[in-house]
C-alpha positions, 0 to 999 in steps of 0.5 A, spaced: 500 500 500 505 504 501 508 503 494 502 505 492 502 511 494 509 513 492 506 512 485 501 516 486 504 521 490 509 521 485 505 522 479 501 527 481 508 531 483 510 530 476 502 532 473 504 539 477 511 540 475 508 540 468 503 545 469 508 550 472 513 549 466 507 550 461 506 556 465 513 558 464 512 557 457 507 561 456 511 567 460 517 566 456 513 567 450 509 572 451 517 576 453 518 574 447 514 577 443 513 583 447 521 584 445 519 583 437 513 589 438 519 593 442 523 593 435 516 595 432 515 600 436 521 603 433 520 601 426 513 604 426 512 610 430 519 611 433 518 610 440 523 608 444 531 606 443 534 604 436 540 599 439 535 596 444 529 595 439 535 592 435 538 587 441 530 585 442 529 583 435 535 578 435 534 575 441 527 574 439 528 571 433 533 568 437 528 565 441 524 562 436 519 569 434 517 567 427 515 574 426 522 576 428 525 571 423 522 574 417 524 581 419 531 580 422 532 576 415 528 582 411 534 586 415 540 582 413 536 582 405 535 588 404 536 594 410 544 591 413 544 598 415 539 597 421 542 591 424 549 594 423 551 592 417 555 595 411 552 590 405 546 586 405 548 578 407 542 574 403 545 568 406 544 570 412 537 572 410 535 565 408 537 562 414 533 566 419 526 566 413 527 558 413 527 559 421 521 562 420 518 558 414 519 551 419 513 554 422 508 556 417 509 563 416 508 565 410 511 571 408 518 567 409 515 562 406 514 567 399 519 570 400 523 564 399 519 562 393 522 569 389 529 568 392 529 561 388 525 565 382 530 569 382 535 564 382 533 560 377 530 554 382 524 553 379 523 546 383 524 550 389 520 556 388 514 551 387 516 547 393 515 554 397 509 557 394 506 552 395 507 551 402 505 559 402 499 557 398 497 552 404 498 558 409 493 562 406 498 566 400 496 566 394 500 569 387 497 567 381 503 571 377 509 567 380 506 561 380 504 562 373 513 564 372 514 558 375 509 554 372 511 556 365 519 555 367 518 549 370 516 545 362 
């Protein structure tokens, strides 16, 4: 009987350690967040310090933000100088939308569908539209590029 109740004691002890690191969970993304909406408040209206809007975008792209990843990845793209870089590193830029992409977020997952346009990678354009379309994106002129390249 006394095991028993240590299998109890010890299920019940493990249900509430569970509960407490979901909780934790969702404190730590909703930081996470509040970070990535920093870095938007100084975007769009200015507000607050450019190197701390800058730092809290790439700690939370870091930590997992998909919004921040297609951002931060716009930034290595096609803004370098916001996140301190003299030229824009598409490399960089891919890596941080594939992040993003991972997790359904469509507008990585079209803008690589037009890097590999652009590149020439048809298959690949396709794959990604793809993906974006089953997201809710819909771009009937590039699926036709890519439908004509793709013969």
């Amino acid at each position: 009987m006394k095991y028993i109740i240590s299998i109890f004691a010890l299920f019940f002890t493990g249900c509430g350690g569970l509960k407490q690191s979901q909780q934790s969970n969702a404190e730590s993304n909703d930081l996470v967040y509040k970070q990535y909406l920093q870095f938007q408040d100084y975007m769009l209206f200015g507000i607050g310090d450019k190197d701390m809007a800058i730092e809290n975008l790439f700690k939370s792209a870091e930590a997992g933000c998909g919004e921040a990843q297609i951002e931060l990845g716009g930034c290595y793209a096609y803004r370098p100088d916001l996140i301190g870089r003299e030229k824009p590193n598409i490399d960089s830029a891919i890596i941080w939308w594939c992040k993003a992409a991972e997790q359904n977020e469509w507008m990585a997952q079209r803008n690589l569908a037009y890097y590999y346009a652009d590149k020439q990678d048809w298959e690949q354009a396709n794959y990604w539209l793809k993906q974006a379309k089953r997201n809710g994106y819909k771009d009937k002129e590039l699926q036709n590029r890519i439908n004509r390249n793709l013969q």
